[in-house]
C-alpha positions as CSV (number, residue, x, y, z in Angstrom):
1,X,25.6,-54.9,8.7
2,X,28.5,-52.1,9.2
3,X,28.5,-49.7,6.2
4,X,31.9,-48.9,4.4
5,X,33.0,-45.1,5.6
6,X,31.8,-43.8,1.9
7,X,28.6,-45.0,1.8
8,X,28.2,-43.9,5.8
9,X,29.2,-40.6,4.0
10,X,26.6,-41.0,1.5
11,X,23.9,-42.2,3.6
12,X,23.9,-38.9,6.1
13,X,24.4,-36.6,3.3
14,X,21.1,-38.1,1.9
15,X,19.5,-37.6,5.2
16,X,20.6,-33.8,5.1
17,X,19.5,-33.6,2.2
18,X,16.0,-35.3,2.3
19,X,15.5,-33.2,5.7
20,X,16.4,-29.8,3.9
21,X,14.2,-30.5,1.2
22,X,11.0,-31.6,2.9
23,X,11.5,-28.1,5.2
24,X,11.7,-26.5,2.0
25,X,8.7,-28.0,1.1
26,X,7.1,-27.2,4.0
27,X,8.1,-23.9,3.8
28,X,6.9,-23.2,0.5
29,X,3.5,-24.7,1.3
30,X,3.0,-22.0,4.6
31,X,3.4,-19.0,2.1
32,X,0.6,-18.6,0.8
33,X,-0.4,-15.8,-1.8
34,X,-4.4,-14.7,-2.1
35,X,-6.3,-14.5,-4.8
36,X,-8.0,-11.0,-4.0
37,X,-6.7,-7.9,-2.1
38,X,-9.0,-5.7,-0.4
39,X,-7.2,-2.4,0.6
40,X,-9.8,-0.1,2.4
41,X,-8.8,3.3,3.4
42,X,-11.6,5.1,5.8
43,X,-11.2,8.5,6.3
44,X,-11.4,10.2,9.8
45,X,-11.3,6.6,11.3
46,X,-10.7,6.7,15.5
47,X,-9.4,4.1,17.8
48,X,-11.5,5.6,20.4
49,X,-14.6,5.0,18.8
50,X,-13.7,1.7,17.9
51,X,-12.7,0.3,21.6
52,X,-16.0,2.7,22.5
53,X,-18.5,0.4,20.3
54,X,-16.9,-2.6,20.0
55,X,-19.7,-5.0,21.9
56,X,-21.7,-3.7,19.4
57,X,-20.0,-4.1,16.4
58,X,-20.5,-7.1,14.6
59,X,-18.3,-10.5,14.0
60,X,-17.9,-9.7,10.0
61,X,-16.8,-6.0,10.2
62,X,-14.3,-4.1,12.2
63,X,-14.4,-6.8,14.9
64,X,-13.1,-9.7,12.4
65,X,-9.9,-7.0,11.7
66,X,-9.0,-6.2,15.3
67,X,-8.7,-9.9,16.7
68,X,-8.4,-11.9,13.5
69,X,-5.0,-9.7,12.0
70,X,-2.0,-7.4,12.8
71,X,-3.8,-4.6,14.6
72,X,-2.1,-1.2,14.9
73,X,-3.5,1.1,17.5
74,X,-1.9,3.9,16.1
75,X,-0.3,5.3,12.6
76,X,1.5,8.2,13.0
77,X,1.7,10.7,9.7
78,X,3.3,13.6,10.8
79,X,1.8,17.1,11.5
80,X,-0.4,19.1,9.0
81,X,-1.7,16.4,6.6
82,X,-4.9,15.9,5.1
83,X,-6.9,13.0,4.0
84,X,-5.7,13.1,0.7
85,X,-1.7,13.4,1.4
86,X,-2.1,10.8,4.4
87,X,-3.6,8.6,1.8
88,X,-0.8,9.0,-0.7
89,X,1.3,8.2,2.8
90,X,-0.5,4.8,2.7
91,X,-0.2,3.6,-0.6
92,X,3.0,4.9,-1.3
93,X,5.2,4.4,2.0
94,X,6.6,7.6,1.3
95,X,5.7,11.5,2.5
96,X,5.2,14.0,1.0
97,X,8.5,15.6,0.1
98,X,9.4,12.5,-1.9
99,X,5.9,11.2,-3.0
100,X,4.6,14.7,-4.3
101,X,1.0,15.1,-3.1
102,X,1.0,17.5,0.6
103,X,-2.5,18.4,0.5
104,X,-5.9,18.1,-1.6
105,X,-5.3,21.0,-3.1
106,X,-2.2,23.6,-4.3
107,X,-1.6,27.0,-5.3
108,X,0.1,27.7,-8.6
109,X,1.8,31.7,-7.8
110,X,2.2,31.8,-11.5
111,X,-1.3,31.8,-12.5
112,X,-2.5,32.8,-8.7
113,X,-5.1,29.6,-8.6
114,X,-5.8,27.0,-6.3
115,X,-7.0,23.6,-7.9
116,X,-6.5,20.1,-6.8
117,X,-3.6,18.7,-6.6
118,X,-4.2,16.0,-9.3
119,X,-5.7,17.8,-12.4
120,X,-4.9,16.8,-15.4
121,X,-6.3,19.1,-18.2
122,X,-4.7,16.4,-21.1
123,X,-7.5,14.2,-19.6
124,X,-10.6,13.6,-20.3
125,X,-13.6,12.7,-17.9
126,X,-15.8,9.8,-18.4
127,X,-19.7,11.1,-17.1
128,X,-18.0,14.3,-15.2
129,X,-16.6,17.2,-16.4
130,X,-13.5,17.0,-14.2
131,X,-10.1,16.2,-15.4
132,X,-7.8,14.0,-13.2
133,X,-4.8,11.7,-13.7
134,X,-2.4,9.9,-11.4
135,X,0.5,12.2,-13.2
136,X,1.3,14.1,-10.1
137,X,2.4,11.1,-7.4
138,X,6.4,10.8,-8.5
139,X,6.7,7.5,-7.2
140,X,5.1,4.0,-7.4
141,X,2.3,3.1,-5.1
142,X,0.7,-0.6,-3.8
143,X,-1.5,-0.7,-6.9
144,X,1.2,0.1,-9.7
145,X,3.8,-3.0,-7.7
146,X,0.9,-5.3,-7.9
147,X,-0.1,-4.5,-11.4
148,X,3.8,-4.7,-12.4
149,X,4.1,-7.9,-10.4
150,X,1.1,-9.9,-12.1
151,X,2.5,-8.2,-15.2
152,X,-0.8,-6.8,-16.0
153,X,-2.9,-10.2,-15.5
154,X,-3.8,-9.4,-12.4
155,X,-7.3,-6.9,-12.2
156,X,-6.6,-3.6,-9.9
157,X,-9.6,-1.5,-9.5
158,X,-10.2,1.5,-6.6
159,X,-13.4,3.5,-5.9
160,X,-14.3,6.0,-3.4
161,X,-17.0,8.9,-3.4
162,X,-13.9,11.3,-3.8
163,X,-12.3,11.6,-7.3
164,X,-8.5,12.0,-5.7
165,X,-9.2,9.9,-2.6
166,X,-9.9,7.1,-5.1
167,X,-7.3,7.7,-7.7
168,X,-4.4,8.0,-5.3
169,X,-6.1,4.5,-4.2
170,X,-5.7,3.0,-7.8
171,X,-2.3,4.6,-8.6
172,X,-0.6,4.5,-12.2
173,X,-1.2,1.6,-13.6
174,X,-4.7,0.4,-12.1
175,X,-7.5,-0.8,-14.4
176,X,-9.9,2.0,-13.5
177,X,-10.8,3.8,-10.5
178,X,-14.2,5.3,-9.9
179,X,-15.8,8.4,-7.8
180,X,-19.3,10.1,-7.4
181,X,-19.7,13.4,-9.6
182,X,-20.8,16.2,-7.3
183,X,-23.3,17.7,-9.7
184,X,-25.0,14.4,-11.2
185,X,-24.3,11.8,-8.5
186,X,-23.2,9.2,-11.7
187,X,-20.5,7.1,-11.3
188,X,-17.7,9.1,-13.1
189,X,-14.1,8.4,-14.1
190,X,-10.8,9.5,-16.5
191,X,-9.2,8.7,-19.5
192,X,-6.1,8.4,-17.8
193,X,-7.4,4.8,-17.1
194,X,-8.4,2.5,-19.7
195,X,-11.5,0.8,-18.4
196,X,-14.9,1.7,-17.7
197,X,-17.0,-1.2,-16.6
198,X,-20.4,-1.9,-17.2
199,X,-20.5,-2.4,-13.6
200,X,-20.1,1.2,-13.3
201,X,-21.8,2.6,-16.7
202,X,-25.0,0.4,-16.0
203,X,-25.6,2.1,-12.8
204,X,-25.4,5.5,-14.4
205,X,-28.1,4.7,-17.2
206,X,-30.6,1.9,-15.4
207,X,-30.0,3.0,-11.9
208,X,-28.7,6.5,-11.4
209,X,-28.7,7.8,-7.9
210,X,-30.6,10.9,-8.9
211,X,-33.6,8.9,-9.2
212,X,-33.2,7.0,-5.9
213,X,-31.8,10.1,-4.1
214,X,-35.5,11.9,-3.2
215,X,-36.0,8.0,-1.5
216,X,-32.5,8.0,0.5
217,X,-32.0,9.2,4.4
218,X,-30.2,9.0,7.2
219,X,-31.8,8.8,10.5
220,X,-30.4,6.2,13.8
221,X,-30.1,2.8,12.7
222,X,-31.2,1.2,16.3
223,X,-32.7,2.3,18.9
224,X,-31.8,5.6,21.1
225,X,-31.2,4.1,24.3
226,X,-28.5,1.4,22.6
227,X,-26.2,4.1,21.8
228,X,-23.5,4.4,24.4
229,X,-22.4,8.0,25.9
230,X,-25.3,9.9,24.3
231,X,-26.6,12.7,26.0
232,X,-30.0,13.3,27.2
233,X,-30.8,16.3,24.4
234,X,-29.3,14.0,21.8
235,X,-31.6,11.1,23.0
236,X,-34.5,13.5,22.7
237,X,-33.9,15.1,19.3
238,X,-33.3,12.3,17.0
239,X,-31.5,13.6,13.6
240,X,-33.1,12.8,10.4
241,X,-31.1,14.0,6.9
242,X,-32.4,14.1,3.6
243,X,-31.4,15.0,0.1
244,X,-34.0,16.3,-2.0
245,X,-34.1,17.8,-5.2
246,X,-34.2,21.3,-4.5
247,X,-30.8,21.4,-2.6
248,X,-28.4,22.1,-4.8
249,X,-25.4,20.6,-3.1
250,X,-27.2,17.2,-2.2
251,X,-24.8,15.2,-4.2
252,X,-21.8,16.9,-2.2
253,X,-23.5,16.2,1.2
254,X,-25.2,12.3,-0.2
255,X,-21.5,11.1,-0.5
256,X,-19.7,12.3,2.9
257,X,-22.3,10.6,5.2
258,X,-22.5,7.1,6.2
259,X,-25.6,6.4,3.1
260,X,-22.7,7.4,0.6
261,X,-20.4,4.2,1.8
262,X,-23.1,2.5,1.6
263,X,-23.6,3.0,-2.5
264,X,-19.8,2.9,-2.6
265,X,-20.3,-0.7,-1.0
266,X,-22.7,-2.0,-3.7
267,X,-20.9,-0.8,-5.9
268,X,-17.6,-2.5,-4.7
269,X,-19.9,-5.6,-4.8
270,X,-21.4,-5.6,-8.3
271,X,-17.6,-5.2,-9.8
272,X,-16.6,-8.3,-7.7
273,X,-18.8,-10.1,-9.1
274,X,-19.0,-9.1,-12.9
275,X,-15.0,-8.9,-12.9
276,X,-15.0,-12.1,-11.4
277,X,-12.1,-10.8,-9.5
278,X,-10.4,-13.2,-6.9
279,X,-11.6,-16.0,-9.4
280,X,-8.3,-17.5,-11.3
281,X,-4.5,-18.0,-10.9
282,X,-4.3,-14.4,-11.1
283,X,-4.4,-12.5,-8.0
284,X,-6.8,-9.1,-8.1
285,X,-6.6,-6.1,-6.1
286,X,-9.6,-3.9,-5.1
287,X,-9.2,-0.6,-3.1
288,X,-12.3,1.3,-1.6
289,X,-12.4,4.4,0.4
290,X,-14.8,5.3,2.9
291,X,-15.0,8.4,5.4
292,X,-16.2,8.9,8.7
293,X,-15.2,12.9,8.4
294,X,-18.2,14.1,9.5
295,X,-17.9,18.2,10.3
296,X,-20.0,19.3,13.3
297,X,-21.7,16.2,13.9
298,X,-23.0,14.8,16.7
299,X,-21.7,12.1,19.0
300,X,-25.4,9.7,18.0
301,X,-24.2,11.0,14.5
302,X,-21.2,9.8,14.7
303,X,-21.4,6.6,16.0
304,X,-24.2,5.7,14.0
305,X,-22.2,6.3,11.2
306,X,-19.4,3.9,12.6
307,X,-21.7,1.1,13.4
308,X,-23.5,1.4,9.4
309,X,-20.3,1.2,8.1
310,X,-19.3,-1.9,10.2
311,X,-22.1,-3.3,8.6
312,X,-20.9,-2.4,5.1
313,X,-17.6,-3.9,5.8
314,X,-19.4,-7.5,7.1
315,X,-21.3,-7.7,3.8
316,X,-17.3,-5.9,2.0
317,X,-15.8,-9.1,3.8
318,X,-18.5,-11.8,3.1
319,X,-18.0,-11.3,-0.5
320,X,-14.5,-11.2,-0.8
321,X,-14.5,-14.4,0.6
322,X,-16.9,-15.9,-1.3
323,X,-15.1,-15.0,-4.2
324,X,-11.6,-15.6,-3.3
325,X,-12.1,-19.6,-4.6
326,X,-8.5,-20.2,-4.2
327,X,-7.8,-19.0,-1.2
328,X,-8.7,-16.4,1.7
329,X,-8.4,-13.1,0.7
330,X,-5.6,-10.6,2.0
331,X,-7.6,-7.4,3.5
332,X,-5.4,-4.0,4.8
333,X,-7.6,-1.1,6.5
334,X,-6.1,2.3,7.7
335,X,-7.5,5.2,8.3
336,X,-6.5,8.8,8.0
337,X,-7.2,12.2,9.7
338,X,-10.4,14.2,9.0
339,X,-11.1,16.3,6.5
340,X,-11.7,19.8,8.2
341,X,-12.4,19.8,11.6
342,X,-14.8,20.1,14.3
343,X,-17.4,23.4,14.8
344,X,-16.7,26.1,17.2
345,X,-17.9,25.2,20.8
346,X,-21.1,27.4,21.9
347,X,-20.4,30.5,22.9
348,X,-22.6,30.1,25.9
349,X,-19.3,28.2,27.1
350,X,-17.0,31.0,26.9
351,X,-13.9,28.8,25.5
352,X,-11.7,31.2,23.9
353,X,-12.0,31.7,20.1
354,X,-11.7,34.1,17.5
355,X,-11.6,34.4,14.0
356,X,-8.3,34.8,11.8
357,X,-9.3,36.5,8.4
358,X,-6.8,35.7,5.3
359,X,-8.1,38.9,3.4
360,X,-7.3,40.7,6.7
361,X,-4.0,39.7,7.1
362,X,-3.1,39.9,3.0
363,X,-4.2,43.4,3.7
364,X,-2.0,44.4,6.7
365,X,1.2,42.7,5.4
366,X,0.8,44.0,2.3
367,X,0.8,47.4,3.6
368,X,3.2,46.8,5.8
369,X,5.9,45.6,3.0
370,X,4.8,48.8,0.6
371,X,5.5,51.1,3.7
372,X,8.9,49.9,4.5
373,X,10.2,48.8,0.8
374,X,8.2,50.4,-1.1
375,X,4.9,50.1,-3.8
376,X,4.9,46.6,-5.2
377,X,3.1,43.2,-5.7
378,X,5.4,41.9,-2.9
379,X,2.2,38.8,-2.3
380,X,1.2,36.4,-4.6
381,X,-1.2,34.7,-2.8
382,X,-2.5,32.2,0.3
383,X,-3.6,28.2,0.4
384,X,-4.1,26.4,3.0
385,X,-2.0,28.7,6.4
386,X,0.9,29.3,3.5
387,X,1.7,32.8,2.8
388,X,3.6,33.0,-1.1
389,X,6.0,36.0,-1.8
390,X,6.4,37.0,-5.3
391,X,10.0,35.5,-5.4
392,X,11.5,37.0,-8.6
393,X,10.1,40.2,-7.9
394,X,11.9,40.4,-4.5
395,X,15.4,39.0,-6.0
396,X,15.1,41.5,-8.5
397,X,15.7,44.0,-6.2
398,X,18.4,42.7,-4.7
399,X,16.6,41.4,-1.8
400,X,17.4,38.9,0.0
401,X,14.8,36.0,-0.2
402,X,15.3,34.4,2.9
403,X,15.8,37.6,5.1
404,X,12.4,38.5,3.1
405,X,10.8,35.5,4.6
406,X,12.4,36.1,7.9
407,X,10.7,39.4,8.4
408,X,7.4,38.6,6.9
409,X,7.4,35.9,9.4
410,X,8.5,38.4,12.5
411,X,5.1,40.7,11.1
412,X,2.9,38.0,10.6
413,X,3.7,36.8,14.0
414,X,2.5,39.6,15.6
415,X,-1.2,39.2,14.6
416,X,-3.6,38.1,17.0
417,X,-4.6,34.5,16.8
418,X,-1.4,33.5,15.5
419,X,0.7,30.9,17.3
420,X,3.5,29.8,15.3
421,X,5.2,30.6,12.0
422,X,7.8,28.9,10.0
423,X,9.9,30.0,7.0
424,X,10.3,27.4,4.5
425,X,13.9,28.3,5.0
426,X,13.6,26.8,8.4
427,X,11.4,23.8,7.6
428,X,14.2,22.3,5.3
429,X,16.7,23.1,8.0
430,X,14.9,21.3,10.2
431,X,15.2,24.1,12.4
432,X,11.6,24.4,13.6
433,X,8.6,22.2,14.8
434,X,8.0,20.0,17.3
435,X,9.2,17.0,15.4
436,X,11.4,18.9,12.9
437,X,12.5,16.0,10.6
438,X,8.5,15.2,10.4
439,X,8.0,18.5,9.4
440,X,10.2,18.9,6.6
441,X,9.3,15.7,4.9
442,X,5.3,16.7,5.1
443,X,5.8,19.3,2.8
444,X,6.6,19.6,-0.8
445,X,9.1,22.1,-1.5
446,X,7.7,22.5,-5.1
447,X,4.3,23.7,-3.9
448,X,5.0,24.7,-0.7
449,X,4.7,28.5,-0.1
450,X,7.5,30.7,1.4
451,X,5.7,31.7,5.3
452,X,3.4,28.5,7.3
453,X,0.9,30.5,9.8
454,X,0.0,27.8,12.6
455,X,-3.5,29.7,14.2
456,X,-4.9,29.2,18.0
457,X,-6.7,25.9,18.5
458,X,-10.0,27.2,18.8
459,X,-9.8,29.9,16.8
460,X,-11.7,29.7,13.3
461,X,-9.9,30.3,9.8
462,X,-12.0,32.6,7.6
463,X,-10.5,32.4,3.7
464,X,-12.8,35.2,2.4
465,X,-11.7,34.6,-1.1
466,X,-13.7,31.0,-0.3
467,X,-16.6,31.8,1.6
468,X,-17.9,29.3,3.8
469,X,-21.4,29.0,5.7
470,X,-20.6,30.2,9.2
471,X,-21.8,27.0,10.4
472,X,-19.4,24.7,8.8
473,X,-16.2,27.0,9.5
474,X,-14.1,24.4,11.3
475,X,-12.2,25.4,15.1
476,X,-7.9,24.8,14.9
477,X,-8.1,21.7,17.3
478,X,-4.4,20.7,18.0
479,X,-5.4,17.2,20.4
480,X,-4.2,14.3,17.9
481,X,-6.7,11.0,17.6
482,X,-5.2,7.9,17.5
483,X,-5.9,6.6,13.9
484,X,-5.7,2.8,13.5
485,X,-4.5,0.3,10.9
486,X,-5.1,-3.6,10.4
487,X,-3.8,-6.2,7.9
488,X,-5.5,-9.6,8.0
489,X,-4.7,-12.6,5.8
490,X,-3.4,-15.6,5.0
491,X,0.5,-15.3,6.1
492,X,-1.0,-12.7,9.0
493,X,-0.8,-13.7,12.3
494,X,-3.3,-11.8,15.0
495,X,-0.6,-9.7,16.9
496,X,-1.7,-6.2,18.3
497,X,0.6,-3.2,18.3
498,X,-0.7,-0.7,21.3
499,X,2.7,1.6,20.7
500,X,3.0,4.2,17.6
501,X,4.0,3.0,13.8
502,X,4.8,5.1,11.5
503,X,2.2,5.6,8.8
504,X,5.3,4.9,6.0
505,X,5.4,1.4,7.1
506,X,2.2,0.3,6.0
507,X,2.8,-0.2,2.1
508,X,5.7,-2.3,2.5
509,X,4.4,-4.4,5.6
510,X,1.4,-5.2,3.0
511,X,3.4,-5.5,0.4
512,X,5.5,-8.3,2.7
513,X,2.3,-9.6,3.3
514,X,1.3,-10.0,-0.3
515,X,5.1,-11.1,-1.4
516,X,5.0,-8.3,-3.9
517,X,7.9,-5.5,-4.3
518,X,7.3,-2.7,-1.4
519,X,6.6,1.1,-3.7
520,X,9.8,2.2,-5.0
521,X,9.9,5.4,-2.6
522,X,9.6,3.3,1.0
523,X,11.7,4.3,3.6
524,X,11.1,2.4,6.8
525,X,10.9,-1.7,7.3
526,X,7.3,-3.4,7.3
527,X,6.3,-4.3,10.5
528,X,6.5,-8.0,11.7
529,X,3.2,-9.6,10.4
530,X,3.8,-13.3,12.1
């Protein structure tokens, strides 16, 4: 039977139609959202080590990240940051200049102290004496879009051994986020957040870590002759670290070796499992930071401390999924450049060195400005290679402030060990650096000081207003590691990416992955995730 024209009409609309909306359907069924987020941060992580150990790692850890997701051989953040800044990098997709956080800790010229960069004195400290709030990051991170997205539902939680580590982790508008206290070992936190599990309280009062702590060590976790690359010496004198009561900084030293990701790990487990986060229609996010930043250890040091954490992650990972009833969970993983750097080589192998004193050179530029314009507190102070002039005192005199800078530069210069020095002047211009545009958005103007010293590699930095044991005075070491990032879940494909990605694509390609708003403050397009 013919159909009339109209009802031909009719009769292939209808087909369009049913065809449009069964690929709709389709679609929508292929997106699929998880019920927990796991967003790990691991300080001082290295590809090399990674491709180095990988027959030995195990199927649940790092191994089920680099052929199960997107893997990114290499995120690039930019000269000159530390752990803490390239963490705020992470989680906000934005640097420095816009996100406010360049280093763990700044220099105030008015008061001429250092603190961290995320005190809060209008806080209070829940078991810790410290005061910290998220106040200082000026833009949204991972954490605060998820929260905002879920419209508070949804449970966001971070913990780390370091107090700013973890709150740059949890953001605004987390639940909580949770660090070790250096001088108890409890489980400490902020008012800023409003939450303070018993998760977290419980293992303060019925199982602190200073009665467990005598009990703890850290010797090789297999056998010698299993560890690849390992030297004969190193094969013959075993390390073996403990933390008893008599050394004052054992807290400190407990929570930056590989036995202080593992408490961070139990702990990451017992608040899975008394939140019951991952557990209802309301997705959860829980961030954890780790760190493989291990000053002047040894190669079977090191690696030993990247095959326990492996094993942290498989047990990390086995949870989560257990958990995650609805659905598999959603798990990112970047890591982030040490925090200090390595010991001086052995002078026995006469590699150049040297040390560059700060009260040294304070002393000869000071001198140097009284002698050609006369007595004056023409210094403020130094943090972290950053000379700061006493800026109203100089335009007060009707000095230029830049030509200032310009010939404080020249003098500083000239000192031995030196090998570059920028103006700030010349850092917003975009005038200097290797990478100049990198440069100038890896500082914060607002904290930044007026002259940045860049010292010979090899040469050690001695801040004798800080004293430091001679034997953990980290070398200058310019050679840059190749840090690595991964992003598994359910809308991931596994796709590796051998070139360079820019660290500020990381929070909106996770955020694309977990169909949430990328931070308000991101720059640059998420990567391609399938």
């Amino acid at each position: 039977m013919r159909l009339p024209k109209t009802d031909k009409t009719n009769h292939s609309l209808l087909c369009v139609l049913t065809t449009l909306l069964a690929t709709l359907g389709l679609n929508a069924q292929s997106v699929q959202r998880s019920p927990l987020v796991l967003g790990i941060i691991v300080e001082g992580l290295q590809d090399d080590y990674l491709r180095l150990l990988e027959p030995q790692l195990s199927e649940g850890g790092f191994k089920r990240l680099m052929n199960k997701g997107l893997s990114i051989n290499s995120i690039d953040f930019g000269p000159g940051l530390d752990p803490t800044a390239a963490a705020a990098v992470i989680y906000t997709g934005a640097a420095p200049m816009v996100n406010g956080i360049p280093a763990e800790q700044i220099y105030t010229p008015a008061t001429n102290l250092t603190t961290k960069v995320l005190v809060d004195p209008k806080c209070i400290g829940n078991f810790t004496d410290e005061t910290f709030s998220a106040k200082a990051i000026k833009v949204s991170t991972l954490a605060d879009e998820f929260r905002i997205d879920t419209e508070g539902d949804g449970m966001v939680y971070a913990i780390g051994a370091d107090p700013q580590m973890a709150l740059v982790a949890a953001g605004h508008a987390a639940n909580g986020a949770y660090w070790i206290y250096d001088h108890t070992g409890n489980w400490a936190s902020t008012t800023y957040y409003k939450e303070m599990p018993a998760s977290v309280s419980n293992r303060n009062y019925l199982t602190p870590l200073h009665s467990r702590l005598d009990t703890i060590k850290w010797t090789p976790s297999r056998p010698l002759d299993s560890y690849p690359l390992i030297s004969r010496g190193e094969r013959n004198r075993p390390f073996r670290h403990t933390y008893p009561s008599k050394q004052f900084d054992r807290f400190t030293r407990f929570k930056n070796t590989p036995p202080g990701n593992t408490e961070v790990t139990d702990l990451a487990l017992d608040l899975m499992s008394t939140a019951k986060m991952g557990r209802d229609e309301n997705p959860d996010m829980l961030n954890i930071v780790y760190t493989l930043s291990l000053p002047g250890a040894t190669r079977l040091e090191t690696i030993d401390a990247y095959l326990r954490l492996d094993r942290d992650l498989a047990r990390l990972f086995s949870t989560a999924d257990r958990v995650s009833s609805a659905g598999a969970p959603t798990i990112f993983l970047a890591g982030t450049p040490s925090r200090g750097g390595m010991s001086p080589d052995d002078p026995k192998w006469r590699v150049p060195t040297g040390e560059y004193s700060i009260k040294k050179a304070m002393s000869l530029l000071e001198m140097y400005l009284m002698a050609t314009h006369g007595n004056g507190d023409w210094v403020t102070g130094y943090n972290n290679r950053q000379f700061f002039l006493n800026r109203k005192y100089i335009t007060d005199r009707g000095l230029s402030l830049s030509d200032f800078r310009t010939e404080v530069a020249d003098f500083l210069a000239r000192m031995a060990g030196v090998s570059n020095v920028f103006t700030i002047d010349d850092i917003i211009a975009a005038r200097v650096g290797d990478d100049p545009q990198a440069l100038k958005r890896n500082i914060s103007v607002e904290h930044c000081g007026d002259v940045i010293v860049e010292v010979n590699p090899g040469w050690v930095i001695v801040d004798d207003n800080n004293p430091t044991p001679n034997s953990r005075r980290p070398a200058e070491r310019n050679n840059a590691a190749s840090i690595p990032a991964f992003i598994m879940g359910p809308n991931v494909s596994a796709t590796k990416i051998e070139t360079p990605v820019d660290a500020r694509a990381i929070a909106p390609t996770v955020a694309h992955t977990i169909r949430i708003r990328a931070p308000n403050a991101s720059s640059v397009p998420p990567v391609r995730t399938n």
